[in-house]
N, C-alpha and C positions, 0 to 999 in steps of 0.2 A: 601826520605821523600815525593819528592812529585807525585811518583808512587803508595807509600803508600795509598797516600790523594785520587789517582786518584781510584784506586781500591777499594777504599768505596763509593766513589760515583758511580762507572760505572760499580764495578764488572770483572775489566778487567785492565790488566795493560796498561801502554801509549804503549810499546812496541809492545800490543797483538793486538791495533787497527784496525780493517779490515780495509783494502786498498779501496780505492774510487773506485766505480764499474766502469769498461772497459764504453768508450764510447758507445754511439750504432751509427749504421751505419749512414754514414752522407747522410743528406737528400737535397736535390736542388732548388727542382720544383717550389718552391715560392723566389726564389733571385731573387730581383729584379735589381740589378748589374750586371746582367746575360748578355755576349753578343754571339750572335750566327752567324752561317754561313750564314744559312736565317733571311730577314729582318721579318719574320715569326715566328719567332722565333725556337720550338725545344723543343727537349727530352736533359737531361744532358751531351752526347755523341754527340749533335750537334752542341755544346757551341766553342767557339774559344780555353777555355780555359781546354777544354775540358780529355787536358793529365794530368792537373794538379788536376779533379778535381777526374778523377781515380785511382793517385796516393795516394790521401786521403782516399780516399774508399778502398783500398786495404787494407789500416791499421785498417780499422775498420770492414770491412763488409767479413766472410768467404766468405761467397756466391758471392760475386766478385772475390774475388780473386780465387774462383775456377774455375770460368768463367771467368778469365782474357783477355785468347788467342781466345776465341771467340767473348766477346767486342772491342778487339782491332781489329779482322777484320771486324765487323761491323763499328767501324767509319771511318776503312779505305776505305773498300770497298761498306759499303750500306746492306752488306748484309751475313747471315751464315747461313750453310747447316748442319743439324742435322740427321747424318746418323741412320736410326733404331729408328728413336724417339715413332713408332708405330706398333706393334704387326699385323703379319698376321692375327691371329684370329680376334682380333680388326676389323680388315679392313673387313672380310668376313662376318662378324657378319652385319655389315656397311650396306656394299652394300648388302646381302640377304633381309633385311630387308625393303630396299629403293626400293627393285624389288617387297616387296611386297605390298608397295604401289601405284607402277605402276599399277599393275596386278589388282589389288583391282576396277580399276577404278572411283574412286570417291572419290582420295583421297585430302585434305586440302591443299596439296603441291602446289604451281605454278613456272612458269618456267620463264624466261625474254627472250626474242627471239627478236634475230632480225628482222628489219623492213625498210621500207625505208619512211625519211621524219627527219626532224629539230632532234627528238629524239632517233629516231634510233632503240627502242627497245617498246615492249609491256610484258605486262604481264600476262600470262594465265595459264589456269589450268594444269595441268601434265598430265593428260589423252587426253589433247586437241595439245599435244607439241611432238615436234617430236627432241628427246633430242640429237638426232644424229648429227641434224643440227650445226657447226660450231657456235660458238657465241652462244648458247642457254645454258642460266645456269639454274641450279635448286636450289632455291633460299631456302634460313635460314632452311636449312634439319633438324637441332638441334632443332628446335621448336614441331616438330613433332617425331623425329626416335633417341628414348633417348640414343641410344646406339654410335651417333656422340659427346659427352657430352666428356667423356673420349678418344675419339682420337685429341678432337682439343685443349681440356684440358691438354694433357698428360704432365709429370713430366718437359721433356726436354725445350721442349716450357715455359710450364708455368714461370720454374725457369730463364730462360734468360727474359723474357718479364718482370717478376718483378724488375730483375737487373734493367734493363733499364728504365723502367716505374715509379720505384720508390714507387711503390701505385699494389693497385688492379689490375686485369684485365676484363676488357669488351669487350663481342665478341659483335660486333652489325651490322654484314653482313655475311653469307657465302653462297660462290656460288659453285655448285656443278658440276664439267665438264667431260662430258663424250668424247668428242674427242675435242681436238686442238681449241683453243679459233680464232685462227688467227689473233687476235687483235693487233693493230697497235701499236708501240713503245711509250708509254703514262707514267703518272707519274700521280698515285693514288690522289693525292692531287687535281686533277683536276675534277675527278669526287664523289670522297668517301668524305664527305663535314665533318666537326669535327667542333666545336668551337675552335680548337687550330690544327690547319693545320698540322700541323708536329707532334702532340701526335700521332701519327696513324701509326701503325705494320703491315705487311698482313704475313699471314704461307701460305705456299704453299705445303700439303699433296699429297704424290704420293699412289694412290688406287691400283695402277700394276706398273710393271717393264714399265719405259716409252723408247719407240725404236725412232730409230732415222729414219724421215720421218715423223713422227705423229704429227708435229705441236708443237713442247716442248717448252719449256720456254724458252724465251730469254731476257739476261739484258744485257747493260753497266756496267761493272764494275768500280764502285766509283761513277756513275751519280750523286747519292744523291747529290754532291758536285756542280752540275752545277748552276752557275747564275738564281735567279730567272726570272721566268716568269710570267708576271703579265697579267689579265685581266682586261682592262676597267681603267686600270693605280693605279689599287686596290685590287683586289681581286686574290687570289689564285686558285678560282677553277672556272670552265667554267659553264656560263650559258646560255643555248640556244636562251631565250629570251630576254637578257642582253646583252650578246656580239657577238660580227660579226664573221660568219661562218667562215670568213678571219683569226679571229685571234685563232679559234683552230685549225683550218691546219696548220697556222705560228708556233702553239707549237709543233706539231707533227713533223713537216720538222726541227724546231730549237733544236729538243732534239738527232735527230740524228748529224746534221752540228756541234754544241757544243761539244757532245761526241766526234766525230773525231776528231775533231781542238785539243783537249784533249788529244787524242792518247789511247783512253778510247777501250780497246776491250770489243768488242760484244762473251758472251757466250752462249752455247746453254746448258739447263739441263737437262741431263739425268738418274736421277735417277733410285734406286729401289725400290720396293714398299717397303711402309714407311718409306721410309725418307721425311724430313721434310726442305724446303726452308723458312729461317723469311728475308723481307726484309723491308725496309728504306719506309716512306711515298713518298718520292722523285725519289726512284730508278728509272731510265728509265728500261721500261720492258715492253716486247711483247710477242704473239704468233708465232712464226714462222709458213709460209706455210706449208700444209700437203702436202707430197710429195706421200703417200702411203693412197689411200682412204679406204683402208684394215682397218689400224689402230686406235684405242682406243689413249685414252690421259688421262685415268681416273684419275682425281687430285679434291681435295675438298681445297677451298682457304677461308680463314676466315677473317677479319678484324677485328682487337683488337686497344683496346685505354685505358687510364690509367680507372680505374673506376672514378674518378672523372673527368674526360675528356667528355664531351659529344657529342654524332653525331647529327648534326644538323638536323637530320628529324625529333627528337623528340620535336621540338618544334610546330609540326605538327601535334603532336595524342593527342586526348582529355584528361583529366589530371586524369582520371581515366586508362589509358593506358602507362603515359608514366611510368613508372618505369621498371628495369629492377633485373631477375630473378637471383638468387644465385642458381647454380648449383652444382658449388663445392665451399670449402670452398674459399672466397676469387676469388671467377672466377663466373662471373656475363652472361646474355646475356639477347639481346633485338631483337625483330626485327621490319622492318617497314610495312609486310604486311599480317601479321596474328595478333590474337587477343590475351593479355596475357593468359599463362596457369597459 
């Protein structure tokens, strides 16, 4: 009788009532009960509670759970290597195109080069740079050489970085290196500045097969994990004219002393061309010396953050400037020293 009753009013019996739609993926990033590793807080995966909140997401979200064994080595280790994430073609299409920038002479491109004095670095034109130099990067290549869009965009990258991110993605730095950075054992959050310290990814693109002697990459494995280090008894990231010379040597000398007290090995990276290194805003990570002055080191390294996450130089560009560009669906970028396209 009263299936009857229901079926005139609904058109369907009680029996036949579609079932309550599937949850959708649970989301994090605004809990404010949230506690983390750093007093900085974090991305979902830097959370204390962090196994439990994966466990949830696994029941609701495929995409984690297809990604499970590579979230899990990113919280443990800081960091996952995505082999093949980028097409030879890709890559040669890349760099043909960036030489023909070079060649062009006079092109929009500029490069950061080392220097000596408080900042260490300047920044000049590409035709004016001698990109061979050690520490000379070539700076947001993607503003210019459309065809970087889809290799720093590509499938593998993008879909972990969303896992994690929970949101959007924004590229809003990529430096581009042609041999062996040499750069000393640091931790991103010191100088790549965000409104939210720890929302911050870097991918680390291999352009060629990288040989061992050329300067490769080198991390702590699990750094992300070390005690913070603070500036100024406040701040997360170094500033030259804020804080004492003193106390970024003391973070540089304190990321190695901590790692070992930790029993934390030091790896060297040697990929092949295209594969893709994503690591932790916290990782400790260096250049290693060039031992063969022969050798290339060709890698292109991007800085991503959630899209609603912001880098803090844009509170620096006139408000006609600051927005940043949709290049693929849901994959945004910005840079801080060319003009929007």
């Amino acid at each position: 009788m009263l299936n009857t009753l229901f079926n005139k009013l609904f058109g369907q019996s009680a029996a036949s009532k579609p079932a309550a739609p599937a949850a959708g993926p649970l989301l994090t990033r605004n809990d404010p009960n949230a506690k983390f590793h750093s007093r900085f807080g974090g991305l979902w995966v830097d959370r204390l509670d962090a196994e439990q909140v994966l466990a949830e997401k696994l029941k609701t979200d495929p995409d984690v759970a297809e990604q499970e064994a590579l979230i899990r080595s990113f919280m443990q280790n800081g960091f996952v290597i995505l082999p093949g994430a980028v097409s030879h073609e890709q890559i040669d299409r890349y760099r043909a195109e960036l030489q023909a920038q070079i060649d062009s002479g006079n092109s929009p491109i500029k490069v950061s080069v080392p220097v000596v004095g408080p900042q260490d670095k300047d920044v000049i034109p590409l035709h004016e740079a001698d990109i061979l130099t050690p520490l000379s990067k070539i700076l947001d290549t993607y503003q210019y050489i459309d065809s970087a869009i889809p290799m720093i965009f590509n499938d593998k990258v993008t879909r972990f970085l969303r896992a994690v991110f929970e949101d959007d993605i924004w590229a809003f730095q990529g430096l581009h290196f042609e041999r062996g950075s040499t750069q000393a054992v640091h931790q991103d959050t010191a100088y790549v500045v965000s409104e939210n310290p720890l929302h911050v990814c870097a991918s680390w693109l291999a352009l060629e097969d990288v040989q061992p002697g050329s300067g490769e990459l080198m991390y702590y494995v699990g750094s992300h994990r070390n005690p913070d280090w603070v500036y100024s008894e406040k701040y997360k990231h170094y500033n030259h004219e804020r804080d004492a010379h003193e106390q970024h040597m003391g973070h540089l000398e304190y990321l190695h002393k901590v790692s070992q007290e930790r029993g934390l090995p030091l790896e060297h990276f040697l990929p092949k061309k295209g594969d893709v290194l994503i690591w932790s805003a916290d990782l400790a990570h260096g250049g290693s010396q060039i031992v063969d002055p022969s050798l290339t080191r060709r890698s292109l390294v991007t800085h991503f953050s959630p899209a609603s996450s912001e880098p803090y130089y844009m509170r620096f560009k006139n408000p006609q400037e600051r927005q940043k560009r949709e290049v693929v669906p849901g994959g945004f970028t910005s840079t801080l020293y060319y003009p929007n396209r």
